[in-house]
Structures are given as C-alpha cells and as structure tokens.
C-alpha positions in Angstrom: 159.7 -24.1 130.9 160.0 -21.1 132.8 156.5 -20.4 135.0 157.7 -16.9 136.2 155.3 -14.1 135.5 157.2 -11.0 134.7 155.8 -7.3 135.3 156.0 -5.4 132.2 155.3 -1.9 134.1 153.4 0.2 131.8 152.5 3.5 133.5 156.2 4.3 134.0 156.2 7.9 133.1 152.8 9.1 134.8 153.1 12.5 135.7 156.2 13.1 134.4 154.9 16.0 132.1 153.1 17.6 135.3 156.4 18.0 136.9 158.4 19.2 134.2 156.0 22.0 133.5 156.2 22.6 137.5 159.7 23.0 137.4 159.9 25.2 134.1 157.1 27.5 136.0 159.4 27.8 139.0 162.8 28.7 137.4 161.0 31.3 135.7 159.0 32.4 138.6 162.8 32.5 140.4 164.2 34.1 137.9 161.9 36.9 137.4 161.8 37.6 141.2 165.2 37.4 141.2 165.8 39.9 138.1 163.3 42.4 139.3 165.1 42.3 142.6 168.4 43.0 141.5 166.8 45.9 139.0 165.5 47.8 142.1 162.0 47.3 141.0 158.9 46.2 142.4 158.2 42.4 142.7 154.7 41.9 141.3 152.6 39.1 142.7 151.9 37.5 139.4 155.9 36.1 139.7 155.2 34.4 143.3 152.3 32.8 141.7 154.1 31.5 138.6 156.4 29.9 142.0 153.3 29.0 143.5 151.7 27.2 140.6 155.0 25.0 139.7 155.1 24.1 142.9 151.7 22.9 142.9 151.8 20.8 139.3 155.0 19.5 140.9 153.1 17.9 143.8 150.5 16.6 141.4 152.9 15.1 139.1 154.5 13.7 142.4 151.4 12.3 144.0 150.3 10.8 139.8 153.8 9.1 140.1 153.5 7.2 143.1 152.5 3.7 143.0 149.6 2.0 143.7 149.2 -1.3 145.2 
C-alpha cells in the first residue's frame, strides 16, 4: 500500500491563450511597422499599439501562469 499523495496539476495551461494572442498581436504589429517602413510610408500609431497591446496580454498571460503557493 502506497500512502504517497500525488499532485494531479490541473491549472496547467492558465494563460496560455493570453499569450498566444500577445504574440500573434506583436508579429503583426512588427510586421506592419516593418512593411510600411520599407514602403517609404508613414508609420501610423495604431501599429505601435497593436506592439503595445501584445506585449501587455503577454505579461498577463505571464503573471496568470505563475504559480501560486
């Protein structure tokens, strides 16, 4: 008879979905910038926001995937 409790851990993917929308908002913020850029045109803010706000859902889904104890 085996009195070991195992974990089961059961919040294993929390904030995974945060950060993969941040990350899908930065490439495309990068890329834009980066497109306009090399076009000769003007870079609009709404592409260092799109930067901005994936870095931010990033750091969300960062600080919802940290442990607590």
């Amino acid at each position: 008879m085996n009195d070991d409790i195992t974990e089961i851990p059961c919040d294993d993917n929390r904030g995974a979905i945060f950060r993969i929308f941040g990350v899908i908002l930065v490439i495309l913020g990068w890329l834009d910038t980066m497109l306009l850029w090399r076009g000769g045109f003007e870079i609009i803010p709404f592409h260092a926001m799109l930067i901005v706000t994936g870095l931010l859902l990033y750091m969300i889904g960062a600080i919802r995937r940290r442990k607590k104890f």
